[in-house]
N, C-alpha and C positions, 0 to 999 in steps of 0.2 A: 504494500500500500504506500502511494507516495505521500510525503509530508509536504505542506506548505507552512515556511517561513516567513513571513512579512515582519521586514525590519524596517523599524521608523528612524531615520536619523544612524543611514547604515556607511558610518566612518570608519575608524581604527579597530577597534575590541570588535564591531557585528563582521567588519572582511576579516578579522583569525578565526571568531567561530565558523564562518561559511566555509574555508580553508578545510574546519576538520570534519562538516559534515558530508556525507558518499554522494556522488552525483547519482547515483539510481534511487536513492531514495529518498532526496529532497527535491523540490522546488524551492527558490529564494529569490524573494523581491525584494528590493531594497528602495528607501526614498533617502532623495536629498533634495538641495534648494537649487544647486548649479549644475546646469547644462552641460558643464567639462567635466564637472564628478560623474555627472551619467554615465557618458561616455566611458572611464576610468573602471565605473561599476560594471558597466556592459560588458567591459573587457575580462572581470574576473570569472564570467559567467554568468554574474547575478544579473536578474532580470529590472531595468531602473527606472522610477516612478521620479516625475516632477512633484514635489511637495513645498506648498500649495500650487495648483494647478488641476490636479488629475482630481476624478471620481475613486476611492481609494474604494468606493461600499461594495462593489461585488469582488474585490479582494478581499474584505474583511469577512464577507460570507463564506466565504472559501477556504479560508486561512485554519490553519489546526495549530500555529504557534504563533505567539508576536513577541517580538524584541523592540524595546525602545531605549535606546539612547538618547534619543533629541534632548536638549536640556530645556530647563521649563525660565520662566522672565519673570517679571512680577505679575504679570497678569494669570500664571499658573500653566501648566502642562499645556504646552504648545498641542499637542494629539487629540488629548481628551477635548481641547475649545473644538479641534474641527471633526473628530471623529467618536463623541462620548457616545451620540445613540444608537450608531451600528455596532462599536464595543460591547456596550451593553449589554445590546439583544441578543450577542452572539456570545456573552461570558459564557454560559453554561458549557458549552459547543465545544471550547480552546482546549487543548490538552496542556498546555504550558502556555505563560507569558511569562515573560523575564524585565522588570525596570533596575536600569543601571542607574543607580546612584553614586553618591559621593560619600567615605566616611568622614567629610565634611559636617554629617548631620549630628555626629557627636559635638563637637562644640570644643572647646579649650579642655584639658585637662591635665594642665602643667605638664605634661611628660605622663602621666600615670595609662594605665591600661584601661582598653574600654573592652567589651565583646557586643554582641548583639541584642542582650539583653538591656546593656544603657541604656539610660534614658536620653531623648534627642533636646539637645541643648545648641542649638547651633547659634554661632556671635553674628557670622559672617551674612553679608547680603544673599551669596548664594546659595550658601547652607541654608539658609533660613526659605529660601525657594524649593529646593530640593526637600528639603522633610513635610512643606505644603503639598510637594508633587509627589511623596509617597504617599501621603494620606490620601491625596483625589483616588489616586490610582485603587489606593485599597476598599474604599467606598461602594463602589463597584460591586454589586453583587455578586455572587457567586465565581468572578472571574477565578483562576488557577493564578492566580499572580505568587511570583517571585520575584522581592529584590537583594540585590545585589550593589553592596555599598565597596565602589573600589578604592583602593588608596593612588598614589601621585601613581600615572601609566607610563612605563617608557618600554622601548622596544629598535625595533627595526627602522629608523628613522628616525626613532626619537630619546636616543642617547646623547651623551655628555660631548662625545669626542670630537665631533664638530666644532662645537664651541671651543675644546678646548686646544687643536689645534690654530684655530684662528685666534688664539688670544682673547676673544669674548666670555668664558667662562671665570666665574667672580666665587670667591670662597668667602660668604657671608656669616661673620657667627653670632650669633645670639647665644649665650651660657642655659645651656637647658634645655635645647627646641631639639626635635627630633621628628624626623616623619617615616610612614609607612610607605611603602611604595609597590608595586606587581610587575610583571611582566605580562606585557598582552597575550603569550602561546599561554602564562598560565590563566589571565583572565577566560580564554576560550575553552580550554579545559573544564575548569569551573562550569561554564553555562551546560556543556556537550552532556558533561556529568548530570548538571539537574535536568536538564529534557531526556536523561535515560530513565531518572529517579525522582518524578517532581511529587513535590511534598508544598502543596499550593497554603499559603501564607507563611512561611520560611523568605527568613530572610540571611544572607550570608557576608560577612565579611570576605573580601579576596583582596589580599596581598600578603606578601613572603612574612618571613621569620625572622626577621633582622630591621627592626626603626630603626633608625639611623639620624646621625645628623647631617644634614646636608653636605657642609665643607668635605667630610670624611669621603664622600661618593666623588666628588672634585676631585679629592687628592688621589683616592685610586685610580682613576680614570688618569690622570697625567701619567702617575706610576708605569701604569701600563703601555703607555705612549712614551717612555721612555724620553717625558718634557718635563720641566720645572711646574710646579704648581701655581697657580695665581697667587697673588697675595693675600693677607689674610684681611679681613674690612671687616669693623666692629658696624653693629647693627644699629645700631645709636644715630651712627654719623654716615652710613653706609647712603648716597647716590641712589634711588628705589624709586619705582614710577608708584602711583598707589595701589594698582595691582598686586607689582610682585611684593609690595611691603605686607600689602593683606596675606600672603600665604604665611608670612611669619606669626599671625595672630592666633594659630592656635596648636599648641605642641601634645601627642598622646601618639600610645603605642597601641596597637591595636591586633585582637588577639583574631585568629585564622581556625583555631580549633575546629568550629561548625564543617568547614570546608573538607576537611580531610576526615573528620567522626562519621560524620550523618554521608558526603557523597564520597568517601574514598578514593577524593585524590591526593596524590603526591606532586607536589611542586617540582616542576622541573628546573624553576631557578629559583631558592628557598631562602638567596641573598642576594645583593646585589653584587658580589663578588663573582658570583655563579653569571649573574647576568652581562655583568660587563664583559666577563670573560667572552662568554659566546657570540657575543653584539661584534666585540672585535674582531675574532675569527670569521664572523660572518664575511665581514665588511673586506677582512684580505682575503679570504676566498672569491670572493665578485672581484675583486681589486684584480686577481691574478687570473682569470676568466677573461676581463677585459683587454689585459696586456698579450694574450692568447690569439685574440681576436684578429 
């Protein structure tokens, strides 16, 4: 029997899981906002939806799983304002939905450990969006919903080493701050896992075993690269647009346990050390592929 996957806002983490689902047994549509991402999603196989623009309702009739990534604005869950009454109707229907959130929704907690059970405290403007847009989502009758709160994503395109061979890479410290972080192969793992084993209002923490403090991820990353590290810039005085000074506003470790109890996965990158490592290798494996060429 084939599955349909309809992914709302199908960026980074929705193309690894499509990556690990079989082509004889899915279908995947994916929506974005641009024309050149279509194109891009077309190209991985996935089938690609204008959003807003397209009728998405005899997709949603159709559909037996939905992924949302899209992030929600103050006005609350960008999907639900345009597609809450064919959701709806069609909750009972879904065998899994999956909402990707943020462990943003935990909120400050000096450095201390949160899991799933915390309660949602969130400071930040987005956090405070995000735990609005797990409640819409949860609201919802009978949907099969799962979410999924990730920690910072980095991956394939989106490691240190760029910056840090161009010199733009900054070793910022704040005395205390620490963050979680994942890998996208492991983020997709995770979802593959709950759409084998869905456990409808579970919600999961995903990222590794190792918070860290930022500068520390810098410094290895040069290590590896066999360059000098940046300098070190106290957080006080530290140059910050108000963006990147908000990711500093809130430090906790965040525990993964559910992830690997309740769906039995094993983290393929369980640190960032694990991670960087393989990012690099990647990167001179293509590297020498090209010089081939």
């Amino acid at each position: 029997m084939t599955r349909l996957l309809l992914s709302f806002g199908h960026g980074y983490s929705a193309r690894a899981l499509a990556r690990l689902l079989p082509d004889d047994g899915w279908q995947i549509h994916g929506t974005t906002r641009s024309a050149d991402k279509a194109e891009e999603i077309a190209a991985t196989g996935v089938t690609p939806h204008l959003m807003p623009g397209e009728d998405l309702t005899p997709l949603l009739d159709r559909a037996t799983h939905l992924l949302i990534s899209a992030g929600p604005d103050a006005e609350g869950d960008p999907v639900l304002r345009s597609w809450r009454e064919a959701i709806t109707r069609n909750a009972a229907r879904y065998d899994w939905v999956g909402y990707l959130s943020t462990t943003g929704v935990y909120g400050d907690h000096q450095g201390g450990w949160v899991d799933e059970a915390t309660p949602l405290t969130p400071s930040t403007r987005r956090g405070k969006w995000r735990a609005a847009a797990e409640a819409e989502w949860r609201a919802i009758p009978g949907l099969p919903l799962h979410i999924f709160r990730l920690a910072g994503i980095y991956g394939p395109g989106r490691g240190p080493f760029a910056k840090v061979r161009a010199g733009r890479a900054r070793r910022i410290v704040k005395p205390g701050q620490v963050f979680s972080r994942t890998h996208v192969e492991d983020i997709a793992q995770v979802l593959a896992a709950s759409i084998a084993r869905p456990n409808p209002g579970a919600a999961y923490n995903v990222c590794d075993d190792d918070p860290a403090p930022p500068q520390d991820v810098i410094t290895h990353a040069a290590a590896l690269l066999d360059v000098p590290p940046p300098p070190v810039e106290a957080f006080e005085t530290a140059e910050m647009t108000p963006m990147a000074r908000s990711f500093y506003a809130e430090s906790k470790r965040v525990r993964n346990d559910r992830i690997k109890d309740e769906l039995g996965v094993r983290l393929r990158y369980p640190d960032y050390r694990a991670g960087l490592a393989a990012l690099l290798d990647e990167e001179q494996a293509r590297a020498g592929e090209r010089s081939q060429q």
